[in-house]
Backbone as a printed PyTorch tensor [residue, N CA C, xyz], in Angstrom:
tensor([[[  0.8540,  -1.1740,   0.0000],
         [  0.0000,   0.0000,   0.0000],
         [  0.9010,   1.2380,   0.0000]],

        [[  0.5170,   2.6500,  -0.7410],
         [  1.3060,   3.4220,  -1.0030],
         [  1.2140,   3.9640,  -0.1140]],

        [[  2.2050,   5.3340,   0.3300],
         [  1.8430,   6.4180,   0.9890],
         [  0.6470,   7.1640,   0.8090]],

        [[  0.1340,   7.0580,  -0.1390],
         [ -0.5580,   8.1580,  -0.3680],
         [ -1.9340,   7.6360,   0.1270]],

        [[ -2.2830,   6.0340,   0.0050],
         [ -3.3470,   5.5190,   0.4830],
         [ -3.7710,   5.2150,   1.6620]],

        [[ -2.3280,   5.3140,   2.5330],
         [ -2.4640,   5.2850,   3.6430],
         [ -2.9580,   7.3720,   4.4460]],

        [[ -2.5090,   7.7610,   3.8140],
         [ -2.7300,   9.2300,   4.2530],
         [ -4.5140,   9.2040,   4.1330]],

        [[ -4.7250,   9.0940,   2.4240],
         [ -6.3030,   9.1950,   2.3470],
         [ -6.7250,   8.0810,   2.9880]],

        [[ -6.6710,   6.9290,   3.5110],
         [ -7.1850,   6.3390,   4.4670],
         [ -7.4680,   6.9720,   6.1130]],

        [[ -6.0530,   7.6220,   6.5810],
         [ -6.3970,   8.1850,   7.3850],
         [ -7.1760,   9.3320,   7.4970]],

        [[ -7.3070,  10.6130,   6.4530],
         [ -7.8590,  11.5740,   6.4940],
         [ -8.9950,  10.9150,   6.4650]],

        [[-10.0620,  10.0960,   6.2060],
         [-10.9030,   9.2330,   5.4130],
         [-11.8130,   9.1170,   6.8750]],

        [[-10.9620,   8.4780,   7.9110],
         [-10.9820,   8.1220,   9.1250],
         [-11.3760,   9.1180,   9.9930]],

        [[-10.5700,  10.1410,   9.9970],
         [-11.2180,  11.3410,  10.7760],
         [-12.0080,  12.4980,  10.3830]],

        [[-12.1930,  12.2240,   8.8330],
         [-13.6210,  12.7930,   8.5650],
         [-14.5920,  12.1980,   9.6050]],

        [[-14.8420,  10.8740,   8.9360],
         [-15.6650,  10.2940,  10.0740],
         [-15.7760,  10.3040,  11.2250]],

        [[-15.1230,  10.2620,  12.3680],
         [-14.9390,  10.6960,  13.1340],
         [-15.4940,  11.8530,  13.8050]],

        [[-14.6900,  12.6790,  13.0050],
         [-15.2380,  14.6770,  13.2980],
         [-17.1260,  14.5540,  13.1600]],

        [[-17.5740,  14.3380,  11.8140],
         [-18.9800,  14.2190,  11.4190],
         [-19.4230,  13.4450,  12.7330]],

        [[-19.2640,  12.7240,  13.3410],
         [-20.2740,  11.8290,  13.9280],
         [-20.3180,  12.5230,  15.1940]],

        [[-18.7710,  13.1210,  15.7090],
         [-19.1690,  14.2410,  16.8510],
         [-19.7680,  15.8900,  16.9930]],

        [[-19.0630,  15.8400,  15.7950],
         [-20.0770,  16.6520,  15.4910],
         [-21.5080,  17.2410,  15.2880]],

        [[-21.9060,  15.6630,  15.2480],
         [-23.5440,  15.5890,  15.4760],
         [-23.9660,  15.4100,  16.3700]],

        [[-22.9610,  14.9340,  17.2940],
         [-23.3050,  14.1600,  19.0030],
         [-23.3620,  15.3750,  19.3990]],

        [[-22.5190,  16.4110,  19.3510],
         [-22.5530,  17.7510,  20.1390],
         [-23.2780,  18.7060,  19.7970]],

        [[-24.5550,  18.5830,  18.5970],
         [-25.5110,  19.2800,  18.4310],
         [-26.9110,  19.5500,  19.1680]],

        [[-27.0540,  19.8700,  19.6830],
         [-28.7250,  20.4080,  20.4520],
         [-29.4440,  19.7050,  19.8190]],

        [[-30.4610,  19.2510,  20.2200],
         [-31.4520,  18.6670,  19.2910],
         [-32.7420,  19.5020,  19.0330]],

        [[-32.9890,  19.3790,  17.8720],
         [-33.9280,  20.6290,  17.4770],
         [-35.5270,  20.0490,  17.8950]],

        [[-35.7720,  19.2450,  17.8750],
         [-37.9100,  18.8010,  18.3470],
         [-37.5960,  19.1980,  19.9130]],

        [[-38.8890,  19.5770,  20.2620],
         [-39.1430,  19.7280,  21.0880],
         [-39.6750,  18.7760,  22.1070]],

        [[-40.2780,  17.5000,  21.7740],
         [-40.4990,  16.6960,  22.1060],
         [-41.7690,  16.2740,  22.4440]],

        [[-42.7750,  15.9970,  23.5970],
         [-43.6720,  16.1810,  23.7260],
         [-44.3430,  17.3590,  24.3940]],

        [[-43.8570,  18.2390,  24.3460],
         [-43.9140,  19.6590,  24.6350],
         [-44.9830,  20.0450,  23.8310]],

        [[-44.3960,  19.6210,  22.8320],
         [-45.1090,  20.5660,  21.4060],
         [-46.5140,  20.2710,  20.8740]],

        [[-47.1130,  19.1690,  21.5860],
         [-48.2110,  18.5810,  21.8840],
         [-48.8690,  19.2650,  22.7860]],

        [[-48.2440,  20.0110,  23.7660],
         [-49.6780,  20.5810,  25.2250],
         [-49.2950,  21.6090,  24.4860]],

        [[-48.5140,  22.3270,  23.6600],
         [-48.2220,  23.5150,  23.4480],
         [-47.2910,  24.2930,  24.0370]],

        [[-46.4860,  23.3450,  24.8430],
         [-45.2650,  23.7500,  25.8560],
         [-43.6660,  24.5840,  25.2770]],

        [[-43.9820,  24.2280,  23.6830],
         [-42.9140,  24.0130,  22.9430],
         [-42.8200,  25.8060,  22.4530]],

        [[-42.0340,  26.1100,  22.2180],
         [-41.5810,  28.0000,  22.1310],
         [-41.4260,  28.0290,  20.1930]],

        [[-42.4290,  29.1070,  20.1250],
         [-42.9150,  28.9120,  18.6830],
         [-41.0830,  29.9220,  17.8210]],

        [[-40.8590,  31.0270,  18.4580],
         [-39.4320,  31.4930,  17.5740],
         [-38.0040,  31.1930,  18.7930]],

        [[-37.6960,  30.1390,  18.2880],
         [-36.2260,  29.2810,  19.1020],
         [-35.3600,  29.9530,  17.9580]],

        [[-34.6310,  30.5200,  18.2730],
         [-33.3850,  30.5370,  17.3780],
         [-32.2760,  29.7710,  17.9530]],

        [[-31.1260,  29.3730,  16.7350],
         [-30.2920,  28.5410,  17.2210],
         [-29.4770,  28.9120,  17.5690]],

        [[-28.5490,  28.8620,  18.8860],
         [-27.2570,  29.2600,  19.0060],
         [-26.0500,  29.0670,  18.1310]],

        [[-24.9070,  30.1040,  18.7310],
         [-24.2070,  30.1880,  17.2270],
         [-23.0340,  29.0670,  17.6530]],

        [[-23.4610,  28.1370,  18.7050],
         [-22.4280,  26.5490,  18.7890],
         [-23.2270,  25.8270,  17.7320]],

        [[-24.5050,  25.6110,  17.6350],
         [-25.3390,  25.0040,  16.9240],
         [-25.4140,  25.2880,  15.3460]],

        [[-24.7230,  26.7830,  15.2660],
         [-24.5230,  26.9430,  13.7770],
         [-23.0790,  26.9280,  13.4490]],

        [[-22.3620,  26.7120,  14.4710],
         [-20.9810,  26.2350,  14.2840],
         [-20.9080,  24.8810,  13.6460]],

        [[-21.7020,  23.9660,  14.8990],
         [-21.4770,  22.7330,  14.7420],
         [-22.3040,  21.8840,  13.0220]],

        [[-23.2480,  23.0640,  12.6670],
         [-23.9660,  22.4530,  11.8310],
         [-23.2250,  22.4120,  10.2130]],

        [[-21.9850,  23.3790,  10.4420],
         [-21.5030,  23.9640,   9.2710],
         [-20.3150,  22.9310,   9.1360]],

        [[-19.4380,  22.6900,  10.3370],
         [-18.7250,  21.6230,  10.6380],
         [-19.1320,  20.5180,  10.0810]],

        [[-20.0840,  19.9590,  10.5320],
         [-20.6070,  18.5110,  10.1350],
         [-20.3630,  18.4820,   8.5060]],

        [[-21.2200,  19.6050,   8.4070],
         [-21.6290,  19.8930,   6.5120],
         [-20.3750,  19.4350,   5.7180]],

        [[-19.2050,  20.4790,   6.1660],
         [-18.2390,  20.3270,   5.8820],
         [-17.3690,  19.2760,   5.9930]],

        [[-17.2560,  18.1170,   6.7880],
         [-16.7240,  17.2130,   6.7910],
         [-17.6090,  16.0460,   6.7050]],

        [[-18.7910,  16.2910,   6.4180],
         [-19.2300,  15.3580,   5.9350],
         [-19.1960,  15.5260,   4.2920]],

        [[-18.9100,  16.4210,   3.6560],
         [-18.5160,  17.0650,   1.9840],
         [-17.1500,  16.4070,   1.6040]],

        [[-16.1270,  16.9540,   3.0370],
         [-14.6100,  16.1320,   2.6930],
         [-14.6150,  14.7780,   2.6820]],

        [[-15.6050,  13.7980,   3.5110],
         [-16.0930,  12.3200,   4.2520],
         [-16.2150,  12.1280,   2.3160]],

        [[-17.2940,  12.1530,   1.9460],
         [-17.2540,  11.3470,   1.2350],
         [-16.5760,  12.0530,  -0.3490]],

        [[-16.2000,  13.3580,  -0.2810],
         [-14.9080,  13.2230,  -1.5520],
         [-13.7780,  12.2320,  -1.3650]],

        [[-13.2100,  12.1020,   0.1840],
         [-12.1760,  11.2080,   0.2290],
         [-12.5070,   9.7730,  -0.1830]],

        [[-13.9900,   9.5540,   0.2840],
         [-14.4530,   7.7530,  -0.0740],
         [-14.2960,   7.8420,  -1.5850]],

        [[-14.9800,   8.7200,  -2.3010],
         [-15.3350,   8.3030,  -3.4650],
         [-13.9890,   8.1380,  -4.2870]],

        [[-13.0800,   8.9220,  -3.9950],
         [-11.4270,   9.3200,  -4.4870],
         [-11.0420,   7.4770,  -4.4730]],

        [[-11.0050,   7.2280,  -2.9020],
         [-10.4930,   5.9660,  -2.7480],
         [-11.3030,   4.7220,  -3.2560]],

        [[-12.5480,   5.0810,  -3.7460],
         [-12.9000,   3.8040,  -4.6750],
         [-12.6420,   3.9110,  -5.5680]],

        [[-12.6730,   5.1480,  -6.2620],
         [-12.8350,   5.4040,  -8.1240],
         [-11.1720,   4.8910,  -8.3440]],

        [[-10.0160,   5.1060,  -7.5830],
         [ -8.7420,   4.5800,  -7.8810],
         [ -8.6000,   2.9050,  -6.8600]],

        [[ -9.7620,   2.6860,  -6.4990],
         [ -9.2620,   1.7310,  -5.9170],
         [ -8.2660,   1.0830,  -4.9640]],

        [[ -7.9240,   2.3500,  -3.7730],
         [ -6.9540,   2.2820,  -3.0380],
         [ -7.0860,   1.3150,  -1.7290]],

        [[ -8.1810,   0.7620,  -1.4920],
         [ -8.2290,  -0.0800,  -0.4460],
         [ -7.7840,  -1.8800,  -1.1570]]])
């Protein structure tokens, strides 16, 4: 295996990684059963960790799978 497949393997790796915490550390947007008695707050805006984290994800979930598709279309695994 080359250098180079081992690098995009690893970058590959912590895309994934980043994306999945990245989602773990997001707020969750429903309200839950709140929103049923009417408990639930009709203008929530999101905090700007929540629009941090949402742009993050985006973004490495964009790099996540350019790196997969790179490493199938050449076949590096």
């Amino acid at each position: 295996m080359s250098k180079l497949a081992i690098v995009l393997i690893v970058l590959d790796l912590v895309f994934a990684v980043g994306v999945t915490l990245a989602i773990l550390f997001m707020e969750p947007k429903g309200s839950g059963l709140g929103a049923i008695s009417g408990g639930a707050t009709v203008f929530h805006s999101r905090s700007t960790k929540d629009v941090l984290l949402g742009r993050l994800a985006t973004a490495l979930s964009i790099a996540f799978v350019v790196t997969t598709l790179f490493l199938t279309v050449f076949k590096v695994f």
